[in-house]
C-alpha positions in Angstrom: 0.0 0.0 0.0 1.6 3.4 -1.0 0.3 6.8 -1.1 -0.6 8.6 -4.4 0.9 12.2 -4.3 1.3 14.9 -6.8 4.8 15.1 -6.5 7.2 11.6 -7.2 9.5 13.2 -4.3 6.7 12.4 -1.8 5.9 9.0 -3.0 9.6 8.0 -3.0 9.7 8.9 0.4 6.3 7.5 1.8 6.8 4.3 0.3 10.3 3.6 2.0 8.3 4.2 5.3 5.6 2.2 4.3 7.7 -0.3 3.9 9.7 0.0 6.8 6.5 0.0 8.7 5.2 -3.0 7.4 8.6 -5.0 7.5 8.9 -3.6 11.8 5.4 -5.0 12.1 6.2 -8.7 10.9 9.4 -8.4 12.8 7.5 -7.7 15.9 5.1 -10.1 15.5 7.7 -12.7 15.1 9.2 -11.5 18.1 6.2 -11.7 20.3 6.2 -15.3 19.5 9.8 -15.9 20.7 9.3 -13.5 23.6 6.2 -15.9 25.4 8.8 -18.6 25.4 11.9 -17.1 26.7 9.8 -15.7 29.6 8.5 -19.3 30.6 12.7 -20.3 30.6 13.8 -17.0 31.7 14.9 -17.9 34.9 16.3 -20.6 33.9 20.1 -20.1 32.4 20.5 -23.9 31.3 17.4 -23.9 28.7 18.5 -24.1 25.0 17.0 -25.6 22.3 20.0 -26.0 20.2 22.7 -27.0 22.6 23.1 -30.7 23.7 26.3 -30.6 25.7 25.3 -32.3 29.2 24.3 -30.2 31.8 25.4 -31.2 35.7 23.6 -29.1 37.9 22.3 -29.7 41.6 19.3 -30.4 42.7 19.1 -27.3 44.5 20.1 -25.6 41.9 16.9 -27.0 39.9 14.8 -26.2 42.7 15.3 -22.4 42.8 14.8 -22.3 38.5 11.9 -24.7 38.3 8.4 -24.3 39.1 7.5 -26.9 42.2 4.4 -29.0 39.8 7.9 -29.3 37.3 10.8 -29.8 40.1 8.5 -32.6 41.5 8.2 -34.6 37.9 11.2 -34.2 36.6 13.6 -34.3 39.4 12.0 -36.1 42.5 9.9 -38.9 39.6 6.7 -37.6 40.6 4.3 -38.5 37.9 1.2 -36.1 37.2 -2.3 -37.6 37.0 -3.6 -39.5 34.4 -5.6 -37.8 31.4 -4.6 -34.4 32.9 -1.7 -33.5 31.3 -1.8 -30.8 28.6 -0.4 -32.7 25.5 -2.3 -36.3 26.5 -4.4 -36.6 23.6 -2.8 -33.6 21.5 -2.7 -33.9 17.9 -1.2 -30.8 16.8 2.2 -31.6 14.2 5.1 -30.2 15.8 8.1 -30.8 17.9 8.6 -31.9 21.6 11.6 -30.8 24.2 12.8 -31.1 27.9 10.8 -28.2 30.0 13.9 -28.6 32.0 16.6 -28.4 29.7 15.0 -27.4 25.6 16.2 -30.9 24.8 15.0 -32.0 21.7 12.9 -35.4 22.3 10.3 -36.4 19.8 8.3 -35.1 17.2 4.3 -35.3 17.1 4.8 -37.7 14.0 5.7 -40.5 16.6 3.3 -39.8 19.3 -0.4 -42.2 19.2 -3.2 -41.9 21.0 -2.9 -44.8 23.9 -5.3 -45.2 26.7 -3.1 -44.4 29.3 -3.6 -41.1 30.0 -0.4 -40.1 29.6 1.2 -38.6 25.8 2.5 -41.8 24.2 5.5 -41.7 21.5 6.5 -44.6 19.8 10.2 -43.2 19.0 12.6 -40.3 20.1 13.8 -37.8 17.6 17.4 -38.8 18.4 18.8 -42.3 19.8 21.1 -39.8 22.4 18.7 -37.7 23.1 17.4 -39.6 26.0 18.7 -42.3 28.5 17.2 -45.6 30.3 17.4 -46.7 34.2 16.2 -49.6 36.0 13.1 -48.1 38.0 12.0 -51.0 40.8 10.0 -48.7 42.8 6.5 -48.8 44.5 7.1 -52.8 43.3 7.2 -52.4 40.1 9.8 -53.4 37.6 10.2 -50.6 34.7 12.2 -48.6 32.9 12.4 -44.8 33.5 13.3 -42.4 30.6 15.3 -39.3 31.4 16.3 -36.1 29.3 20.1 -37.4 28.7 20.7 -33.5 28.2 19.7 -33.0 32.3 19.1 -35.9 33.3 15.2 -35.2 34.3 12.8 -37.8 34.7 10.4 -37.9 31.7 8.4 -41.3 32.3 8.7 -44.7 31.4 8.7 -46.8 28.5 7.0 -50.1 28.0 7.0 -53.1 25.3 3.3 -52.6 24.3 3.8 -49.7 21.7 2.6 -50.0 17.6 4.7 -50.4 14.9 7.5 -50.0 13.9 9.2 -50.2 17.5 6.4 -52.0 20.0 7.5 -49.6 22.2 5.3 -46.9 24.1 7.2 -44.0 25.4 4.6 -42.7 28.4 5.4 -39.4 29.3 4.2 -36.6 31.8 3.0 -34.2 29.8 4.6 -31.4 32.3 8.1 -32.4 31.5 7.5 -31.3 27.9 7.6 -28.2 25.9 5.4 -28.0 22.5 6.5 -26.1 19.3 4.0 -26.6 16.6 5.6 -26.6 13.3 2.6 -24.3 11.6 3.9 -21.0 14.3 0.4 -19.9 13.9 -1.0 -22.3 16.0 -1.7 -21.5 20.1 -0.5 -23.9 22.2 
């Protein structure tokens, strides 16, 4: 959109600014965008999404960054209620991280819809991007799943998953972060 003016001296100059208007409008837009998620992680110094080097920080250290509801899941292996969890039956495409760390851990094109109550994947995005440990507690015999970034506790995984691995990543919805790949979309 530019203004019609008698003179071209005016219209060289308003369409410049028009333009500079309309590119510091998108600009800003995008920024908002970035903005909502840095200020959920901005107390937090060890969130990235792009670095993978292992982190080794306290648990004390966790507990002043972390939000207690998070602090409890991820590092004490508290597991939230089933079928309350925000991403439990989600079916938006997009990507998946560590709410501890920004570790990337799955993408939506792995997760199913399960009965558990609990977001399901059948696959991580990366082999390393997430460790196994021998979990024996309240009698049980399982396998936990950690961020291998941070070391958080995501879930468990279990043998009763779909094709093509038959296994069934169950994760607490809490210990993930969401970025849909169409930026549009509200999470």
């Amino acid at each position: 959109m530019c203004w019609i003016s008698r003179n071209n001296t005016a219209i060289v100059m308003k369409t410049p600014t028009m333009f500079m208007f309309l590119a510091f409008t998108i600009s800003c837009s995008s920024t908002v965008k970035q903005n909502k998620m840095t200020e959920q992680h901005n107390s937090n110094p060890y969130y990235s999404r792009t670095d993978t080097i292992h982190l080794n920080v306290s648990n004390a250290e966790w507990k002043k960054i972390l939000p207690a509801d998070l602090y409890a899941v991820a590092r004490e292996q508290d597991t939230e209620r089933p079928f309350t969890g925000k991403y439990w039956d989600a079916d938006t495409k997009g990507t998946y991280y560590c709410a501890v760390c920004g570790n990337k851990l799955f993408r939506s094109d792995a997760k199913f819809a399960s009965t558990c109550g609990w977001p399901s994947f059948f696959e991580a995005v990366r082999p390393n991007s997430i460790i196994y440990k021998e979990d024996n507690s309240y009698g049980m015999k399982r396998i936990e799943v950690e961020c291998a970034r941070c070391n958080s506790h995501l879930g468990h995984i279990f043998d009763d998953g779909p094709p093509p691995t038959f296994k069934r990543f169950c994760m607490n919805s809490i210990s993930l972060d969401f970025e849909p790949d169409d930026k549009n979309v509200i999470k």
